[in-house]
N, C-alpha and C positions, 0 to 999 in steps of 0.2 A: 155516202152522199158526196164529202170531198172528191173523189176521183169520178165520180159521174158528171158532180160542174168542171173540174180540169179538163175533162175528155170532149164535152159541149162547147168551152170553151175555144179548144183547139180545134176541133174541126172548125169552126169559124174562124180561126186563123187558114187553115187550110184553104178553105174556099177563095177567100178575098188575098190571098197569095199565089193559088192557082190560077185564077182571073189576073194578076197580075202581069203573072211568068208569060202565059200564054199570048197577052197582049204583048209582050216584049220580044218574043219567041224562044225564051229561057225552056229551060228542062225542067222538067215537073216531077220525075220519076221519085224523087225521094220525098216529094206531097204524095204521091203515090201509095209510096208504101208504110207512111205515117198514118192513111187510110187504111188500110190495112190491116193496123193495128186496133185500131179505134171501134172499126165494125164489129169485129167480133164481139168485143165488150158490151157495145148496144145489145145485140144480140141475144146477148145472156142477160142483159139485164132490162128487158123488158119495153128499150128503146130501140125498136124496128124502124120506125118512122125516121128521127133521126139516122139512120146507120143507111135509108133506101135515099134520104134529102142529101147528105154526104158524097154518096156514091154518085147521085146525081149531077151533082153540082161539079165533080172532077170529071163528069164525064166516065164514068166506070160503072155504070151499073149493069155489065155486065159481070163482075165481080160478084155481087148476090147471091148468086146460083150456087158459090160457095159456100155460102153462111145459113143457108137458110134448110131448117130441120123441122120434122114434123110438130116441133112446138110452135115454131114459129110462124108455117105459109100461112096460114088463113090470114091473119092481121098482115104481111106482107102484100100478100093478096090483095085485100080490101080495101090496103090502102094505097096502092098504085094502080087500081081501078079506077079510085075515086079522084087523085091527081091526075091520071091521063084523058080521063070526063070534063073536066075540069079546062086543063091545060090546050085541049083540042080546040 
């Protein structure tokens, strides 16, 4: 449970530092791959939603396509259905 709030945690650092770089025109690539890291973990542990709002928020969800296994796509699925229903 400690390492799934550290990882939540930090992807919100990630976000509002990516947002940051980008307004300044800094390089992002090592938020990048701090994502990266983090997706996978969601992934396996049951936080899809989190690991799709991450990817989103750097702008990489195209990245996904990597992480996501037949345990995964339906909730994947579902729920960037229901964000892009939403979001429109």
């Amino acid at each position: 449970m400690f390492f799934f709030s550290l990882c939540r945690h930090l992807a919100e650092e990630i976000r509002v530092e990516y947002t940051d770089r980008l307004s300044k025109g800094k390089a992002v690539d090592d938020l990048v791959k701090l994502a990266k890291e983090i997706v996978p973990y969601n992934m396996a542990h049951n936080a899809e939603t989190e690991a799709c709002d991450l990817l989103m928020e750097i702008e990489h969800l195209h990245l996904l396509d990597g992480y996501v296994d037949e345990n995964s796509f339906h909730r994947v699925c579902l729920y960037l259905t229901r964000y892009f229903k939403v979001t429109i």
